[in-house]
C-alpha positions in Angstrom: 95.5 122.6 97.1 91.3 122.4 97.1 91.4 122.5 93.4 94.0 119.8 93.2 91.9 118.0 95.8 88.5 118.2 94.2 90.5 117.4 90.5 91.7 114.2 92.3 89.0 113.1 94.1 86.3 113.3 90.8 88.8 111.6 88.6 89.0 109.0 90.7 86.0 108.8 92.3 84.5 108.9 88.5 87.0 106.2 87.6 86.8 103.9 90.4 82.9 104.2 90.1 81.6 103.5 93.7 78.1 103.5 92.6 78.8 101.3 89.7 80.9 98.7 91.6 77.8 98.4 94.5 75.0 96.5 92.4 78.1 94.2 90.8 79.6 93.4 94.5 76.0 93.0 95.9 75.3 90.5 93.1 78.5 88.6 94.3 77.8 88.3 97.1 73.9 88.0 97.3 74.1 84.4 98.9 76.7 85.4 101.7 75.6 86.1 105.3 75.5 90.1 106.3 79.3 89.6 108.4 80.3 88.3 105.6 79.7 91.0 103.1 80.9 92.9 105.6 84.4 91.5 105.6 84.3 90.8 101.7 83.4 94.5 101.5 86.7 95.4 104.1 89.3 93.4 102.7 88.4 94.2 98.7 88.7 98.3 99.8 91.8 97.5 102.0 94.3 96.0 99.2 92.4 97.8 96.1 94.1 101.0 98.4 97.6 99.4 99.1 97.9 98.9 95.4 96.5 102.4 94.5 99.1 103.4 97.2 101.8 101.7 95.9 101.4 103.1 92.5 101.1 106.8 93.8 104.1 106.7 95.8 106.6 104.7 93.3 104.9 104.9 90.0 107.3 107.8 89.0 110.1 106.5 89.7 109.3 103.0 87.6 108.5 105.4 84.5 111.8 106.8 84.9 113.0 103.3 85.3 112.2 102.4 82.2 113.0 105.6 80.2 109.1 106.6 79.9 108.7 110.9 80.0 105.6 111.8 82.1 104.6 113.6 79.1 104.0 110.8 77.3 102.1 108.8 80.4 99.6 111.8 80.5 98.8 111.2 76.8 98.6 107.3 77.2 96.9 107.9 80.8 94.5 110.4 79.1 93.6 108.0 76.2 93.3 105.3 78.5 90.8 107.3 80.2 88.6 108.7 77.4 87.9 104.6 76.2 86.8 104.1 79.8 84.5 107.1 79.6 83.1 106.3 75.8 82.5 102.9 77.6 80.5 104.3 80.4 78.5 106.6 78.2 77.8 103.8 76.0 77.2 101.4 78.5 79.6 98.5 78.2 81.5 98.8 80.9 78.4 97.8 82.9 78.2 95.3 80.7 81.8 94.3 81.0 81.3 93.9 84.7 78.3 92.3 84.7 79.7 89.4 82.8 82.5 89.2 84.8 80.4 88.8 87.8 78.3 86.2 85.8 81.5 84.2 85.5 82.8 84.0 89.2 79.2 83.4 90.0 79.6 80.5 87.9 82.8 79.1 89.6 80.9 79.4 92.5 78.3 77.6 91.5 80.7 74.4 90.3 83.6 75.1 93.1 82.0 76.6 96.8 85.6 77.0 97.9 85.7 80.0 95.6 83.2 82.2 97.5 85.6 85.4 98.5 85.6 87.6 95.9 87.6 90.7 97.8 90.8 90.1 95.6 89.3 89.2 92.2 87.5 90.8 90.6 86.6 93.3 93.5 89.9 94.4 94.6 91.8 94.0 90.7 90.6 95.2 88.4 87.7 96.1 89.6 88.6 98.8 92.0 91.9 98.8 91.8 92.3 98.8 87.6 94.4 100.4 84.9 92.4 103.3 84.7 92.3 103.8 88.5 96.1 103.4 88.7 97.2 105.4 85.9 94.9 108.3 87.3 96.4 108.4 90.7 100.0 108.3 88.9 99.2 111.4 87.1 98.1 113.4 90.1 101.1 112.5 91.8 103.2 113.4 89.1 101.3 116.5 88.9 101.6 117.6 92.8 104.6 119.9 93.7 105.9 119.4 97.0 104.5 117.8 100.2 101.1 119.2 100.8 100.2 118.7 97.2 100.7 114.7 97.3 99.1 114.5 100.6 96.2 116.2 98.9 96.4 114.0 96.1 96.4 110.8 98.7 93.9 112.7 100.8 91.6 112.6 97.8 92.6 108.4 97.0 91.6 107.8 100.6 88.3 109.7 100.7 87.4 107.8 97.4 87.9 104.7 99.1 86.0 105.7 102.1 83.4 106.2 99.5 83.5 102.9 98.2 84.1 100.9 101.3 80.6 102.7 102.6 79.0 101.9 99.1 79.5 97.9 99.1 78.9 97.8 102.5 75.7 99.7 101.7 75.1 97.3 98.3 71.6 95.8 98.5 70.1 98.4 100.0 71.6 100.8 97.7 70.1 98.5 94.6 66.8 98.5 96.3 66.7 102.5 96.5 68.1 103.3 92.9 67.6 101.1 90.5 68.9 100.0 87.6 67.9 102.9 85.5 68.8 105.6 87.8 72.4 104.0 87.7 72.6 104.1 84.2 71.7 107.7 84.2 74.1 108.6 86.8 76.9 106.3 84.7 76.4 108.0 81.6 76.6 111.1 83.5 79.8 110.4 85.4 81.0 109.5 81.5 80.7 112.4 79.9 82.8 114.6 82.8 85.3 111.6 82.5 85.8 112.3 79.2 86.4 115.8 79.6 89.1 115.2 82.0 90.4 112.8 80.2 91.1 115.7 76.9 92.5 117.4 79.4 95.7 115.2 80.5 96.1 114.4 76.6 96.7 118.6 76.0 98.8 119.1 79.4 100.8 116.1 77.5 100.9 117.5 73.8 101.6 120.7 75.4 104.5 119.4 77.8 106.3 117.5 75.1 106.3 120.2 72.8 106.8 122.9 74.6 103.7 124.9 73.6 
């Protein structure tokens, strides 16, 4: 169960990025008033876990729904991975974000009604994105009985923990680090992404043909 744990809780912590997601949220919301971070911060962690949640507990059954073999989500969940990881090693999922945040900045700057960014992009896809969702669906599939999924959602919910503490902690965070001590640790987090990410596609190759 430790292993399954520690599996979990790297993938996703490695997915969901909390260190990467801090500079972007703090840039957000850079104008806002402390309490208000604060609650931003909350609420963006709160339904980015529902959703993870949601996924973990009824993901399986909407594959078999639709006539999907897990099999085959490990290999799409595995490829789906490794691009996230090539992007992080190469930089341009920073990149990615950083636009993003460049373009609800901009709404802000023409519409001050849009000023709470906990839903979008924070929450989706931020936190809560395809990557992030697909991983948790594989660990759950992967668990075998009870105390294996509550490790799996034991590992989701320290994540989150994680993150909630890291864009609470945002501008000071940016003021220790750094931008090129985040890159480092990106490009680091990349490369053992991508090795898990191999690893789902041969558990899938293996599972569907029986090797």
């Amino acid at each position: 169960m430790l292993e399954l744990f520690a599996s979990a809780f790297i993938t996703l912590f490695v997915v969901i990025d909390p260190p990467g997601c801090a500079p972007i949220f703090a840039g957000l919301t850079r104008d806002a008033s402390p309490h208000r971070q604060r609650r931003m911060a909350i609420r963006a962690t709160v339904i980015a876990s529902a959703i993870l949640l949601l996924f973990a507990l009824f993901g399986e059954p909407l594959l078999s729904s639709l006539h999907i073999e897990l099999d085959a989500f490990r290999i799409a969940g595995g490829i789906m991975l490794f691009v996230i990881a090539l992007e992080m090693v190469f930089e341009r999922r920073t990149q990615r974000r950083e636009e993003r945040a460049e373009r609800v900045r901009a709404a802000h700057d023409i519409d001050h009604e849009i000023d709470d960014v906990a839903i979008f992009p924070m929450a989706m896809p931020m936190l809560a994105g395809p990557g992030a969702i697909a991983s948790v669906m594989l660990f759950m599939a992967q668990a075998q009985g009870l105390a294996a999924s509550l490790a799996v959602l034991g590992a989701l919910l320290a994540v989150m923990l994680v993150t909630l503490v890291a864009l609470m902690a945002a501008a000071p965070l940016m003021r220790l680090f750094g931008s090129e001590v985040e890159s480092v640790i990106t490009r680091l987090l990349g490369v053992l992404l991508a090795a898990l990410a191999v690893q789902f596609v041969i558990d899938g190759v293996r599972g569907s043909f029986g090797l």
